[in-house]
C-alpha positions as CSV (number, residue, x, y, z in Angstrom):
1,X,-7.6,47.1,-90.9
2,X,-6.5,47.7,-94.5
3,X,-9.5,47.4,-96.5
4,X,-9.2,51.3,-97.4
5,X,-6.8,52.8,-100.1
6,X,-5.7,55.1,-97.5
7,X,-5.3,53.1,-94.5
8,X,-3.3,50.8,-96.8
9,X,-1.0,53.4,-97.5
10,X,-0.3,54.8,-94.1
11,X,0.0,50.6,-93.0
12,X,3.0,50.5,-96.1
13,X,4.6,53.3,-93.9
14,X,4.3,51.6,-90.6
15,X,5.8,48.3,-92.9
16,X,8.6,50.2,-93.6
17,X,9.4,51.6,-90.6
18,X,9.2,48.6,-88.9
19,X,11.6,47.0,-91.1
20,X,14.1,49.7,-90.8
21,X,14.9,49.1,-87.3
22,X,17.0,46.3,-88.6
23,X,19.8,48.4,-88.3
24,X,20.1,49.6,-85.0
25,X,18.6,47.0,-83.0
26,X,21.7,44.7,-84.5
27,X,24.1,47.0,-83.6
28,X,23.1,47.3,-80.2
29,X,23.4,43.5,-79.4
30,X,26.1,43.0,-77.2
31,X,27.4,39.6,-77.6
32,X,25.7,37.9,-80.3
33,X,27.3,37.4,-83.4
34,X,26.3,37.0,-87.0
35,X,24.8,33.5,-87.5
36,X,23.2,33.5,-83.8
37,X,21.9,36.6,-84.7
38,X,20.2,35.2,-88.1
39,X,19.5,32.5,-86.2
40,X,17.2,33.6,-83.4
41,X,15.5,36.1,-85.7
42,X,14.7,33.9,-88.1
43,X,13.5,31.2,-85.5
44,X,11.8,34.1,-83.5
45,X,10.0,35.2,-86.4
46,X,8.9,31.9,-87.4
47,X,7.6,31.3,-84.1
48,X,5.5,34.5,-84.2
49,X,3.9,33.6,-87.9
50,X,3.1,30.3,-86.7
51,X,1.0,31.8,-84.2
52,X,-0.3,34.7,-86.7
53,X,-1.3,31.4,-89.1
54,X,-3.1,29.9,-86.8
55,X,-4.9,32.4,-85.3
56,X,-6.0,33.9,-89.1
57,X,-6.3,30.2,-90.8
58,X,-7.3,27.8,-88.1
59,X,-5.7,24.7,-86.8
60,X,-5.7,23.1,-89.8
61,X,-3.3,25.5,-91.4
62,X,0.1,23.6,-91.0
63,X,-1.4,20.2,-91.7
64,X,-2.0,21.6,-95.1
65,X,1.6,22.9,-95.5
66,X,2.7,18.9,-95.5
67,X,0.5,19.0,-99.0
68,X,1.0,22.2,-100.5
69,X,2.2,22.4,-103.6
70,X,6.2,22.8,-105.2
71,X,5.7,25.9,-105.8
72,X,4.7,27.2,-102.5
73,X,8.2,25.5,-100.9
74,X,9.9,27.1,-103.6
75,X,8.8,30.5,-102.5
76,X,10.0,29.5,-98.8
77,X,13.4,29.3,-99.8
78,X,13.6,32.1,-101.6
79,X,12.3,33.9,-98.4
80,X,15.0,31.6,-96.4
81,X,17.6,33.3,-98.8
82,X,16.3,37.0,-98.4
83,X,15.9,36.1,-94.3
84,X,19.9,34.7,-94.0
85,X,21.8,37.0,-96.5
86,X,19.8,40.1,-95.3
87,X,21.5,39.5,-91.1
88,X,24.6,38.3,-92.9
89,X,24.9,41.5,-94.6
90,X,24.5,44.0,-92.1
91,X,27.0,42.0,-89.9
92,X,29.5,43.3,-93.1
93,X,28.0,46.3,-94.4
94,X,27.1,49.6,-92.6
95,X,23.5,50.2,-93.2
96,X,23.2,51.8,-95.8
97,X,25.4,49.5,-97.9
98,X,22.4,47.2,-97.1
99,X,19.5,48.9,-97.5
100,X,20.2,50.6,-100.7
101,X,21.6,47.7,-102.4
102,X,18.6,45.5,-101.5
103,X,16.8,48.2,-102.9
104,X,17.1,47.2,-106.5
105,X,14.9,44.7,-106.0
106,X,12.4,46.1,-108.5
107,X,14.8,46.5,-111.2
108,X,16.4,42.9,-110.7
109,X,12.7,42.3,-111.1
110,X,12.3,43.5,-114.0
111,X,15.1,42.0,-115.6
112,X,14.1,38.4,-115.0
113,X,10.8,39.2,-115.6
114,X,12.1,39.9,-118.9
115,X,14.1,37.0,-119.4
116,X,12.0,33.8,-118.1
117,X,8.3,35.5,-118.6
118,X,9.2,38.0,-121.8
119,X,7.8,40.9,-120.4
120,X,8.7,44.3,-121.5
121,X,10.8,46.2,-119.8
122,X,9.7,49.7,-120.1
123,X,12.6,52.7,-121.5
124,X,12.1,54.1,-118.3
125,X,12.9,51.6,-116.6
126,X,15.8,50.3,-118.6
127,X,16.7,54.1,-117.7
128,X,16.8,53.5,-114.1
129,X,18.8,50.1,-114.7
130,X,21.7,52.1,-116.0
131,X,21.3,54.9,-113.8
132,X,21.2,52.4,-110.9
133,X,24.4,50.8,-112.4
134,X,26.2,54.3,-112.2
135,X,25.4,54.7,-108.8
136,X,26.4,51.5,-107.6
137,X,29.6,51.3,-108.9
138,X,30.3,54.9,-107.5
139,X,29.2,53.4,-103.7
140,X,32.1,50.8,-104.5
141,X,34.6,51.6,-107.6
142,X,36.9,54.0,-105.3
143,X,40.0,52.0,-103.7
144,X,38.9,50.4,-100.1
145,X,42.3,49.3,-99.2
146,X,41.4,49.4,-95.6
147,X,38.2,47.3,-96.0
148,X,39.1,44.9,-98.8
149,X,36.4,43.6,-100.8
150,X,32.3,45.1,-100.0
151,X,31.3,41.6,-99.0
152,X,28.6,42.8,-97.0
153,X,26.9,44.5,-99.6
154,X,27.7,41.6,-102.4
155,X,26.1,39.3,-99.5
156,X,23.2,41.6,-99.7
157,X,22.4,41.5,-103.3
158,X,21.2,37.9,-102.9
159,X,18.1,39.6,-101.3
160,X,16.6,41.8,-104.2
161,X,18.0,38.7,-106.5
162,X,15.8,36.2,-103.9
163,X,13.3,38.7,-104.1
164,X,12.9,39.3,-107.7
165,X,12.9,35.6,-108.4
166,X,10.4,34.9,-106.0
167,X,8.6,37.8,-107.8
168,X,8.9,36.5,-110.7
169,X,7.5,33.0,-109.9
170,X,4.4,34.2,-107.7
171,X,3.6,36.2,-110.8
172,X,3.9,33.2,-113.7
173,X,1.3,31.0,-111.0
174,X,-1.0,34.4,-111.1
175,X,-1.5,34.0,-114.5
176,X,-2.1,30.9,-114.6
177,X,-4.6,31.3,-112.4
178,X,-2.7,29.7,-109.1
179,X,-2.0,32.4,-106.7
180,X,0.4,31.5,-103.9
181,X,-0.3,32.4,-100.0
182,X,2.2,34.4,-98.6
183,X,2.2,33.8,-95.1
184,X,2.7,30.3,-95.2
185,X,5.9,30.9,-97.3
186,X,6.7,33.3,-95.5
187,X,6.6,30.9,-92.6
188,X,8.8,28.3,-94.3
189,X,11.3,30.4,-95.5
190,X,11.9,31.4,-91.7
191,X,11.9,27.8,-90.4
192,X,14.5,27.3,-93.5
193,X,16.7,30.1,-92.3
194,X,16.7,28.9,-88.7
195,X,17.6,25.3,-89.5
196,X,20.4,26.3,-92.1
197,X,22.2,28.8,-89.8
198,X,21.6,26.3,-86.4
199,X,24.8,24.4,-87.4
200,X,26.9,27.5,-87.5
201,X,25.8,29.4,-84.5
202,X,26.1,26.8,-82.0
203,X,27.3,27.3,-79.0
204,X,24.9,29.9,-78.0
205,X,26.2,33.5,-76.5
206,X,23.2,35.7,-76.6
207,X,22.3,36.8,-72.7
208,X,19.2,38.4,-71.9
209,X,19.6,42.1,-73.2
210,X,20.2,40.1,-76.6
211,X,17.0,37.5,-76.7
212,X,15.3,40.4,-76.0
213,X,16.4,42.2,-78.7
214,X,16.5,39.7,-81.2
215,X,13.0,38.8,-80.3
216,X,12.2,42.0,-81.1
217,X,13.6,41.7,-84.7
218,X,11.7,38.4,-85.2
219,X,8.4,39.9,-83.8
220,X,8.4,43.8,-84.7
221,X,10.7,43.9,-87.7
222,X,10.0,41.5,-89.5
223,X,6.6,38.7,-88.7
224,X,4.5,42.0,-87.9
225,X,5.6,43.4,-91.4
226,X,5.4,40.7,-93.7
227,X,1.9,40.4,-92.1
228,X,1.1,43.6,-93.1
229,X,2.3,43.9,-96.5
230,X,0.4,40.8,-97.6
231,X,-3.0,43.0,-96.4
232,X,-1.5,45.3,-98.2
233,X,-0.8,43.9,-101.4
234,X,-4.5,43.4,-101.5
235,X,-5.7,47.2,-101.9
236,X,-2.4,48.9,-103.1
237,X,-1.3,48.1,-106.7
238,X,2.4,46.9,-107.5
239,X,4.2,50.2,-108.6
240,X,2.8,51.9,-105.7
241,X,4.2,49.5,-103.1
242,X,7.1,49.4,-104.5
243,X,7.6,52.9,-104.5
244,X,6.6,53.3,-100.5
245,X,8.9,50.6,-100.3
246,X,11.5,53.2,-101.1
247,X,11.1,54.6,-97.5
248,X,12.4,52.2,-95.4
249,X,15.9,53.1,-97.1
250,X,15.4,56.0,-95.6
251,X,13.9,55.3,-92.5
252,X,16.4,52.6,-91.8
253,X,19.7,54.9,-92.5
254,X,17.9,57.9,-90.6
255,X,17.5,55.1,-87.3
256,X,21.1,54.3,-87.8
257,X,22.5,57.8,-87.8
258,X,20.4,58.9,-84.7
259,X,20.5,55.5,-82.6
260,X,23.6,54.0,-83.3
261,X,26.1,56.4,-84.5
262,X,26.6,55.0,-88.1
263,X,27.0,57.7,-90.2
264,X,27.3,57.1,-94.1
265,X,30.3,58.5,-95.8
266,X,30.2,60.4,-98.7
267,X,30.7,58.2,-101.5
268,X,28.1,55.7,-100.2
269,X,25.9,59.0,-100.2
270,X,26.3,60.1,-103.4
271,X,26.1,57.0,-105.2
272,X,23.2,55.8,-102.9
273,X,21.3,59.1,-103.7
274,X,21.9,58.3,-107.4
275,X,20.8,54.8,-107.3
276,X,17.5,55.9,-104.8
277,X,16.4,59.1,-107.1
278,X,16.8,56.0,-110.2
279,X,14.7,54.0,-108.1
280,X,12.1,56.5,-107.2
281,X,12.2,58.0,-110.8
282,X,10.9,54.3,-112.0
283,X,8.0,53.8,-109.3
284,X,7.1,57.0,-109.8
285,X,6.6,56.2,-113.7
286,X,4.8,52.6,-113.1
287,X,2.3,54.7,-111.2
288,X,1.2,57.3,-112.8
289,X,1.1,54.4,-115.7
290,X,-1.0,52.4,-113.4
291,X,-2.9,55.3,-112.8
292,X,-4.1,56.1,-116.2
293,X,-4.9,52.7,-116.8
294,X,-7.8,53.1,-113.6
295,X,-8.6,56.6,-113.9
């Protein structure tokens, strides 16, 4: 489906749109509240990649989990972490909040990629750190006396932190030779999510209109995704994904706006805009760099 350049790219779009309905399918649940809600996506969207795993790997595929390596468990929690805080957030946080903050995945990437593997971090890039910096601190610096503190958002830096960790680790196991699968972590940081958040949103209050929505969110936005961006990471190179990544930031506050009447106010605007033109100056860079190392 995604053996092609271009089919890989126009599957990175569908990724990202599917991932942006985050947004407004939580704010139209009716009664569900924010660890149910983390709870039955993550267990919905565990269900649906056990089923993806076993139709793709054969039967097989979950006996091997009981022996797969540290490393591959390791992985799972970090995708537990993105998979909790990421609900947690937007239950605090308008979208955009969200979105753009998770966004600095790639730069939180680079940084630890600096620290624990001594890569280079490229002037561009150290660029976009600081320009990032200004913009976030504009989303937040002005007084919020009616909201207190942005926990939403501080919630959802844990995800591009989760993220660049886990980044960070599949990457030192590349090297070495020792590539991790995906889907199977994938898998257990769902299952991890689910169990850590069952405790907390018991009793259940979700009717019907809500399972059906939440299953949605397990199934659509997020098990069909990750599915596809592992294809993906196959064909397209790094830099490139992470720069089509950049749509769903758009995608996901566009959804909002139209769907659920959340409209971004100014300063989460112009700092957001600052912090996504940082972001997109930088992926923009590592591909043409990637570029004219395959020409």
């Amino acid at each position: 489906m995604v053996s092609s350049h271009g089919r890989a790219a126009w599957a990175m779009v569908a990724v990202t749109a599917m991932w942006a309905t985050a947004g407004v399918l939580t704010r139209r649940l009716e009664v569900a509240q924010s660890f149910e809600i983390t709870f039955w996506r993550s267990a919905f969207t565990a269900l649906c990649v056990a089923l993806i795993l076993r139709t793709l790997q054969g039967q097989g595929v979950f006996k091997r989990l009981l022996q797969a390596p540290r490393v591959l468990w390791v992985s799972g929690a970090c995708w537990a972490v993105m998979f909790t805080a990421f609900m947690m957030a937007l239950t605090l946080a308008t979208v955009a909040e969200v979105l753009i903050t998770m966004a600095l995945s790639p730069l939180l990437t680079a940084v630890l990629a600096r620290i624990f593997l001594r890569q280079k971090i490229a002037g561009h890039t150290w660029a976009a750190i600081a320009v990032a910096g200004v913009g976030m601190v504009w989303m937040f610096a002005q007084p919020r006396a009616t909201q207190g503190m942005p926990w939403g958002s501080i919630i959802a830096l844990l995800v591009p932190a989760s993220a660049a960790a886990n980044w960070c680790l599949l990457q030192h196991r590349q090297s070495q030779n020792d590539a991790v699968d995906m889907m199977p972590a994938v898998f257990l940081g769902a299952c991890g999510s689910a169990l850590l958040t069952l405790p907390l949103a018991l009793p259940f209050q979700a009717n019907a209109h809500d399972m059906a929505l939440l299953s949605l969110l397990g199934l659509v936005q997020l098990a069909i995704p990750c599915t596809l961006l592992v294809a993906c990471a196959k064909v397209l190179p790094a830099p490139e994904i992470s720069l089509l990544s950049l749509l769903e930031v758009l995608f996901g506050i566009a959804f909002a706006w139209a769907w659920a009447n959340e409209t971004p106010n100014t300063q989460v605007l112009c700092g957001g805009s600052l912090v996504l033109m940082a972001l997109l100056a930088n992926a923009l860079q590592n591909w043409r760099h990637t570029q004219g190392d395959n020409p």
